[in-house]
N, C-alpha and C positions, 0 to 999 in steps of 0.2 A: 249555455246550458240547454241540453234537451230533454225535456221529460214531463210528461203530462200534467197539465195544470187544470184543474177542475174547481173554480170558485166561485161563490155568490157572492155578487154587490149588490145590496137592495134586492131588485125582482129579476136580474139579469145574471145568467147564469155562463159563465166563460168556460169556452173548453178549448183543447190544444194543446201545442208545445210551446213550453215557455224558452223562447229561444233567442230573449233581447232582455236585457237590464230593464226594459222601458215597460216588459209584461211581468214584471215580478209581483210577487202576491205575499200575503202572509203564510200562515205552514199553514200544510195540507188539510184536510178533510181529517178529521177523528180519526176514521176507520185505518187510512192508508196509514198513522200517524201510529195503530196498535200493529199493523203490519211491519211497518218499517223498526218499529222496537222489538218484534219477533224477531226479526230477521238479525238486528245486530245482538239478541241477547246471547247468552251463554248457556242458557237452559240447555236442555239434551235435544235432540234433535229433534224427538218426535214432537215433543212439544210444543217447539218451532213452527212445526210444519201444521201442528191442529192448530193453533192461535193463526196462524197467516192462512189458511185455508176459511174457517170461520171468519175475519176481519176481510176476506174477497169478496164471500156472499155480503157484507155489509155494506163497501161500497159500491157495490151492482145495485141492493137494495135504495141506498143514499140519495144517489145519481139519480134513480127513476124516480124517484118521487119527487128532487127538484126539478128535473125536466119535467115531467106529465102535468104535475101538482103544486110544487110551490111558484116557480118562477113564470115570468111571466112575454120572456123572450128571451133567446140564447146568443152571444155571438163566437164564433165557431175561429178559431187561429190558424189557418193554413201554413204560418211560416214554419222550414225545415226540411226536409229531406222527403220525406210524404205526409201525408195527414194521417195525424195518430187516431188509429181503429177508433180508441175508445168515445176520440171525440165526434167520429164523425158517428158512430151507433146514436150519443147525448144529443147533436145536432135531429139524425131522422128521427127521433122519439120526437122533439118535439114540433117538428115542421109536421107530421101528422098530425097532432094535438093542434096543428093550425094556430102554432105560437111563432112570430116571427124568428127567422134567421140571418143574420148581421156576420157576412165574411169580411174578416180582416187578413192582408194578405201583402206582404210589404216586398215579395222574394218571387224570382221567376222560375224558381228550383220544382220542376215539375220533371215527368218520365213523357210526357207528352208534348214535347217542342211548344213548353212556355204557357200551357193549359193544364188547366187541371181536369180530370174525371170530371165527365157530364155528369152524373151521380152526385157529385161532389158540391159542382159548379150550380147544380138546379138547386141545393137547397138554400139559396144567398134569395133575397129579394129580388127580382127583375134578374136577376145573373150576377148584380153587380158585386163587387168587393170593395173596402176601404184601405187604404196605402198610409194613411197618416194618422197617428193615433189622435191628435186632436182633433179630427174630424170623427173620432169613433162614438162616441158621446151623443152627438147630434144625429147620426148616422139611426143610432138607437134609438131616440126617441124619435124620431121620424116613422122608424118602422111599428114602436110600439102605440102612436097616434093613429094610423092603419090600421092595428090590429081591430079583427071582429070575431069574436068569440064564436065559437059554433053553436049551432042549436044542439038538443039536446039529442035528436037524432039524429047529428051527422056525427055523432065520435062517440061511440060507445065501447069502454072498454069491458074486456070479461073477465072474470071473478080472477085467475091467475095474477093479474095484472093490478089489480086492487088488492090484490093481499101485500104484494110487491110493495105496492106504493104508503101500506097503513103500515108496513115492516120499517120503511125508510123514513116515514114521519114518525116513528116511536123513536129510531134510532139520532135524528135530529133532534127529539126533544129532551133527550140525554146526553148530549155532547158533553157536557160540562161531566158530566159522569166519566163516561167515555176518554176524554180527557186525562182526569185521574190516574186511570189505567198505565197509560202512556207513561205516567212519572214514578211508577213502584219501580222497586229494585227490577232488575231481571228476574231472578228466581221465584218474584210474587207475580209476576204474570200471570202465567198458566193459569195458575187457581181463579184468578180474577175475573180472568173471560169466559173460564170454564162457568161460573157462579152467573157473570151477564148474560151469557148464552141463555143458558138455563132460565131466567126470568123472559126470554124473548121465545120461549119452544113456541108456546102456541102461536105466534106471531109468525114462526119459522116456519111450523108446520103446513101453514094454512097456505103460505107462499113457498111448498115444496122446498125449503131451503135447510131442514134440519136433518142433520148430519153428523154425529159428533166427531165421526169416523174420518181419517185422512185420506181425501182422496187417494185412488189406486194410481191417476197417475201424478201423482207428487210425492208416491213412497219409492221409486227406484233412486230420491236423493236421502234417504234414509242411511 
């Protein structure tokens, strides 16, 4: 199976393709979980597309705030065909944040004769990557005994970025809510997230995210 795996365990935050038996995880993230119920529901189109449009901005919001703000090192899955976008964006959020990064990497499936992007490759610790998942573990805490928090003037983020991040710890602190959602009929969706949305505006607002409108370009599949 290939397809982006984005989980918390404890303070460690995994991103990547899940692309072995051995990195399987429990379901997804809430948001992707009201996405992926859009997507098979029956409702009319449009509605489809405003619930999976809204449930995108949630887990952009999600993501960053366990990267920046909850978690407290990442390790990044190189295994598959390339490194999926989304993980390596979750990776540089938090090698800025000056939170360790832990590549696991078990495939020599690169575009670069057996390497990966230097881009790629610098954000691992010393370069290096792990091959064995029972070395992954130790590999972690290795890197999270290293870690040294920044002062408060070497990382400051600016207001955009902290709305983001208070939007995706609201939206964490609701999962179980969130959740819910995910188990109505089809046809009670819409109404649902239209109703969450709406408790989140100012939240949205503030982190330029409100919109209730379907993207322009996701209405040519209208």
């Amino acid at each position: 199976m290939d397809r982006p795996l984005s989980i918390l365990i404890g303070t460690v935050f995994l991103v990547g393709a899940c692309a072995a038996p051995t990195a399987a995880a429990p379901s997804p993230t809430a948001p992707r979980a009201v996405e992926a119920a859009a997507s098979a529901s029956a409702a009319p189109a449009s509605n489809v597309l405003e619930v999976t449009a809204f449930a995108r901005k949630l887990v952009f919001a999600l993501d960053v705030f366990q990267c920046l703000d909850r978690c407290d090192a990442v390790v990044l899955n190189l295994d598959g065909r390339v490194p999926d976008e989304g993980a390596v964006m979750e990776a540089s959020l938090a090698w800025t944040a000056n939170k360790p990064v832990v590549i696991y990497k078990t495939t020599f499936i690169t575009v670069l004769g057996g390497l990966d992007n230097p881009m790629v490759s610098g954000l691992g610790m010393q370069w290096a990557s792990v091959a064995k998942l029972e070395q992954l573990s130790g590999e972690v805490k290795r890197a999270m005994a290293s870690y040294q928090p920044p002062r408060d003037d070497e990382c400051t983020r600016g207001p955009h970025v902290d709305a983001v991040i208070k939007l995706g710890a609201a939206v964490w602190d609701r999962m179980d809510e969130v959740r819910t959602i995910t188990d109505l009929e089809a046809e009670e969706i819409p109404a649902a997230v239209k109703a969450f949305r709406e408790s989140l505006r100012d939240l949205l607002e503030a982190a330029d995210l409100w919109d209730p409108e379907v993207p322009q370009f996701m209405q040519h599949t209208l």
